[in-house]
C-alpha positions as CSV (number, residue, x, y, z in Angstrom):
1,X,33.5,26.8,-7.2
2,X,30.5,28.1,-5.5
3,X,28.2,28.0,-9.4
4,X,29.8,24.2,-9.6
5,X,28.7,23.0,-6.2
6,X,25.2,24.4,-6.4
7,X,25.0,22.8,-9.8
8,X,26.1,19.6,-8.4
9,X,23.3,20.3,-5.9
10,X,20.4,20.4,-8.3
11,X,21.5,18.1,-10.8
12,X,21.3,15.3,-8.0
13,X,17.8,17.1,-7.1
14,X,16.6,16.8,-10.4
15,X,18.0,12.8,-9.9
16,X,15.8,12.4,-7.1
17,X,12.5,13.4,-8.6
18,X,13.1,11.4,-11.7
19,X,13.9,8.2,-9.7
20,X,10.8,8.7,-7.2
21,X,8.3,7.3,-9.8
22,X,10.0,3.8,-9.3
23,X,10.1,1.7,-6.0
24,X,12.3,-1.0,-5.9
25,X,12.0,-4.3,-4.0
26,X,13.4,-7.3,-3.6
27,X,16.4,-6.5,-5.7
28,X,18.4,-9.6,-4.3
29,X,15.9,-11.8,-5.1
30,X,15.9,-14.5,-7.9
31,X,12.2,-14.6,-8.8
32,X,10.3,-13.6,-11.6
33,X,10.6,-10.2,-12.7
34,X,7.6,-8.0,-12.6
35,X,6.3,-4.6,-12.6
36,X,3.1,-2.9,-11.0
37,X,2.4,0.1,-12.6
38,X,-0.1,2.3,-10.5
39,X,-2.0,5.4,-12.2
40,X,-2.8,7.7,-8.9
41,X,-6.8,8.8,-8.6
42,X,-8.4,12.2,-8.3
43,X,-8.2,11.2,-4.3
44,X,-5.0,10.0,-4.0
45,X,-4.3,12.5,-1.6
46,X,-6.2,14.7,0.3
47,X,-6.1,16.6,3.2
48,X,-6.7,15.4,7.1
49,X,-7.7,17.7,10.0
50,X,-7.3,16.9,13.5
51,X,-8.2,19.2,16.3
52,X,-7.2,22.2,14.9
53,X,-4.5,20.9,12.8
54,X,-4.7,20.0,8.9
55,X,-2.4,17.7,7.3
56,X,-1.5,16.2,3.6
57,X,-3.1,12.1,3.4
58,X,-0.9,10.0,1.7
59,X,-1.8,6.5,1.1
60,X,-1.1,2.9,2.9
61,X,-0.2,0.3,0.2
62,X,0.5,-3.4,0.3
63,X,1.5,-5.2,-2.8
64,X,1.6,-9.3,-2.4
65,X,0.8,-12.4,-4.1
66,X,-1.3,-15.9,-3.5
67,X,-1.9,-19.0,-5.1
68,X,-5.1,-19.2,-7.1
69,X,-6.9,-21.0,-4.1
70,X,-6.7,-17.3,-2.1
71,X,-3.5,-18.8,0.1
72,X,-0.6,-16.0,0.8
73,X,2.5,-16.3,-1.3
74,X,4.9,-13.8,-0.5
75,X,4.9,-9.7,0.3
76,X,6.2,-7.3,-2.5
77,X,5.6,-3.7,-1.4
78,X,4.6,-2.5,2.0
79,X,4.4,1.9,2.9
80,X,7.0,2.6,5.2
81,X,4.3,4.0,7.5
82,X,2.6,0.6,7.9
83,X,5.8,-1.6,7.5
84,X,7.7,0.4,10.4
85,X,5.2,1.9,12.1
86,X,6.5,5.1,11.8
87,X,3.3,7.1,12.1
88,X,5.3,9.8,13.7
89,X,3.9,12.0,16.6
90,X,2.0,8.9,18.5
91,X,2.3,9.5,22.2
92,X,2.6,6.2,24.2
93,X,3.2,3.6,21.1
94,X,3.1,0.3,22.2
95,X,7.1,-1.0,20.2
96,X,5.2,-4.6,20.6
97,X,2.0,-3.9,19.2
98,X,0.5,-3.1,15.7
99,X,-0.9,0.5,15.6
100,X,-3.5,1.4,13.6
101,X,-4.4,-2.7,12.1
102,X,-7.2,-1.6,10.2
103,X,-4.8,0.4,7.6
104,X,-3.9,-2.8,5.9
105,X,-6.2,-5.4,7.3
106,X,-6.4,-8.0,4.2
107,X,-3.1,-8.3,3.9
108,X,-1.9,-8.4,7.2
109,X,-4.7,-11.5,8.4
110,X,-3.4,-12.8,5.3
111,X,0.0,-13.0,6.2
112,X,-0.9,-13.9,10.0
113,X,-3.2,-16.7,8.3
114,X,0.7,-18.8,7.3
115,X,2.3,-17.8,10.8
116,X,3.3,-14.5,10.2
117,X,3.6,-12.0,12.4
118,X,1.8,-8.4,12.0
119,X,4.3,-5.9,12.0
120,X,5.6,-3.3,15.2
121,X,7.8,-1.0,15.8
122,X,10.3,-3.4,17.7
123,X,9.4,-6.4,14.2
124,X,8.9,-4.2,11.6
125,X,8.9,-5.9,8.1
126,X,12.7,-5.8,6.1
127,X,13.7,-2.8,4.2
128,X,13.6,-5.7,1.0
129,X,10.1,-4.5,0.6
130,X,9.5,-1.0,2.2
131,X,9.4,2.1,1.0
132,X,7.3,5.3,1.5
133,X,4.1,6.1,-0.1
134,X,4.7,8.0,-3.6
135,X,3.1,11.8,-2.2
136,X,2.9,13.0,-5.7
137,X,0.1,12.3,-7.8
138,X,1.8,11.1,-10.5
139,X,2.4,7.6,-11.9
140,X,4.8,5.4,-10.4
141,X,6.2,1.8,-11.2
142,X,7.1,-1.5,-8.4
143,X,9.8,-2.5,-10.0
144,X,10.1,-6.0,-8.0
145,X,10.0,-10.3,-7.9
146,X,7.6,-13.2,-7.3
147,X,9.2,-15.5,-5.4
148,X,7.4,-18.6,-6.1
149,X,7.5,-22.1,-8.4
150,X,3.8,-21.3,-9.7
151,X,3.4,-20.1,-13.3
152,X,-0.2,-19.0,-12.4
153,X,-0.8,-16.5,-9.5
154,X,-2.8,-13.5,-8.2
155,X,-1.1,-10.2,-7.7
156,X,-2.9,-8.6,-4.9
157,X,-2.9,-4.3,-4.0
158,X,-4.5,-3.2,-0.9
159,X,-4.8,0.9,-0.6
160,X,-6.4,3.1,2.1
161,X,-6.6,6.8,3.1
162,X,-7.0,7.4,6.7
163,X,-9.6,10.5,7.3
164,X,-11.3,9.8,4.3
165,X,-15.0,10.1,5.6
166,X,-18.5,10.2,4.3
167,X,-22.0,9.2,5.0
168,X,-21.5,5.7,6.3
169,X,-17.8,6.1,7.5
170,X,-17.2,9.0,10.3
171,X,-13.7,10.4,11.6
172,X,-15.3,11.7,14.7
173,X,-14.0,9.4,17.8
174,X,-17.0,8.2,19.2
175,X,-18.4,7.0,15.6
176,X,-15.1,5.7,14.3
177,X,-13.8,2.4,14.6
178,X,-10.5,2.0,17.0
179,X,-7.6,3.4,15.5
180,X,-9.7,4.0,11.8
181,X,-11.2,7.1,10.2
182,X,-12.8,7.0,7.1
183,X,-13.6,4.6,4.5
184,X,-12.3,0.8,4.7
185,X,-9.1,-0.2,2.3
186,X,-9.9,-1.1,-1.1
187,X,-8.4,-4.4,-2.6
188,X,-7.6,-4.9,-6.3
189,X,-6.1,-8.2,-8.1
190,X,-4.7,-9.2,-11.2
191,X,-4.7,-13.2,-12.2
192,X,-1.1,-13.2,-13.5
193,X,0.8,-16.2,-15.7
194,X,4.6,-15.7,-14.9
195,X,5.5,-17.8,-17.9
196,X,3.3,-15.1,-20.6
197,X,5.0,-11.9,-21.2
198,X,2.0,-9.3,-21.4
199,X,0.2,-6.9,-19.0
200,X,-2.9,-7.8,-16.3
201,X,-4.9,-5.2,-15.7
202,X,-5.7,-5.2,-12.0
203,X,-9.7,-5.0,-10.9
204,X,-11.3,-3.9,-8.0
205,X,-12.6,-7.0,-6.0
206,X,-13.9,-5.3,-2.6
207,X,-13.1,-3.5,0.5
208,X,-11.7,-4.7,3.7
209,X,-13.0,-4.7,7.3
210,X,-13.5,-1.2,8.4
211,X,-12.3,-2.5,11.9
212,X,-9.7,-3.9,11.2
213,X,-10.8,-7.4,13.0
214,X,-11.2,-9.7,10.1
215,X,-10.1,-10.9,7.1
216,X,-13.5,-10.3,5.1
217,X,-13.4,-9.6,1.8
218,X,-17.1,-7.4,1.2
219,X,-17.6,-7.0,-2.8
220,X,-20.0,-4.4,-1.8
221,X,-18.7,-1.6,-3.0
222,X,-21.8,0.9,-2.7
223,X,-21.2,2.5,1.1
224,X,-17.8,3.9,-0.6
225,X,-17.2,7.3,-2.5
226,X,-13.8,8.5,-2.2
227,X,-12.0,5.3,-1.6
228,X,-12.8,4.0,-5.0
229,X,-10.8,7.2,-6.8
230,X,-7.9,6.7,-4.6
231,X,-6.2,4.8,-8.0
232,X,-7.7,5.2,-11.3
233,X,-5.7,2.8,-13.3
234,X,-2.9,-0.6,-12.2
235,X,-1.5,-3.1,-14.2
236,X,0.9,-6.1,-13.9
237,X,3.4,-5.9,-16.3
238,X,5.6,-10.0,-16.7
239,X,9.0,-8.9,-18.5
């Protein structure tokens, strides 16, 4: 009985690991069905150091979609860090406020942009389209739905890795922007037509704010190093 239950045990280990290369959102929805498939970077993790403690960097993601005039749509796929604001280990959290804003800036000033409010720990965003940031470093699938009457739309990906610093972008307090270390979040988009069957291959476009304060999209690409290996490859699949 013993041998049985321990098989049991890793059998549904073995489950787990296969099932963690695919997130799944909006399940109940009756949208179009589409998948984002992400090919992790040589930096997709890395390791953070505060004080003297060292830790593993997983990144913030936001998957959404517009119109083709830049307007927000809808929200897809949102890290559970973000999304929650579970960043774990933050000593006097404001529940009402957004901490760290400048994880996922674009996104979120989009969302605010049509009235939406930028998620806390007391409104977090719905478990519909949350999930925790893939820590492997392999490729993984968002296996979700584009709610909208459009046939022609952009899917938008927004990544960052705090404590990710170089020349232009410091971790060191004084230097750093409020509540940001490192480089800025990167954005990629795909121009997507719901009624083709076929894959988009998403670019990069820019980076975000490094504060955190605007909505500014800067094509500029040349202060970042690291930022731009955080993904090496993502596509839009229409089914």
């Amino acid at each position: 009985m013993k041998h049985i239950a321990v098989l049991v045990i890793v059998i549904a280990l073995l489950g787990g690991a296969a099932s963690a290369n695919q997130i799944t959102t909006l399940s109940e929805s009756s949208g179009a069905a589409i998948h984002i498939e992400v090919l992790p970077g040589e930096r997709w993790t890395h390791q953070g150091k505060m004080l003297l403690f060292k830790f593993d960097v997983t990144p913030q993601i936001a998957v959404w979609i517009e119109d083709l005039h830049g307007n927000y749509l809808d929200t897809l796929y949102v890290t559970q860090k973000f999304a929650k604001q579970e960043w774990g280990g933050v000593r006097g959290q404001d529940k009402d406020k957004t901490f760290r804003s400048s994880s996922l800036p674009y996104w979120n000033h989009k969302r605010m942009e049509q009235g939406l409010a930028s998620p806390t720990k007391n409104a977090p965003l719905p478990d519909a389209v949350t999930a925790a940031s893939p820590t492997q470093k392999q490729a993984f699938s968002i296996v979700t739905k584009a709610n909208t009457d459009l046939t022609e739309i952009a899917v938008l990906m927004e990544v960052n890795n705090s404590f990710d610093e170089n020349e232009h972008y410091s971790n060191k307090p004084k230097e750093a922007a409020a509540e940001y270390n490192g480089q800025p979040a990167v954005i990629y988009r795909a121009m997507v037509n719901l009624a083709q069957p076929g894959t988009y291959a998403m670019q990069l476009i820019g980076h975000a704010s490094w504060t955190g304060e605007t909505d500014d999209l800067i094509e500029d690409l040349s202060t970042l190093t690291s930022a731009v290996c955080i993904i090496e490859k993502a596509v839009v699949i229409v089914e």
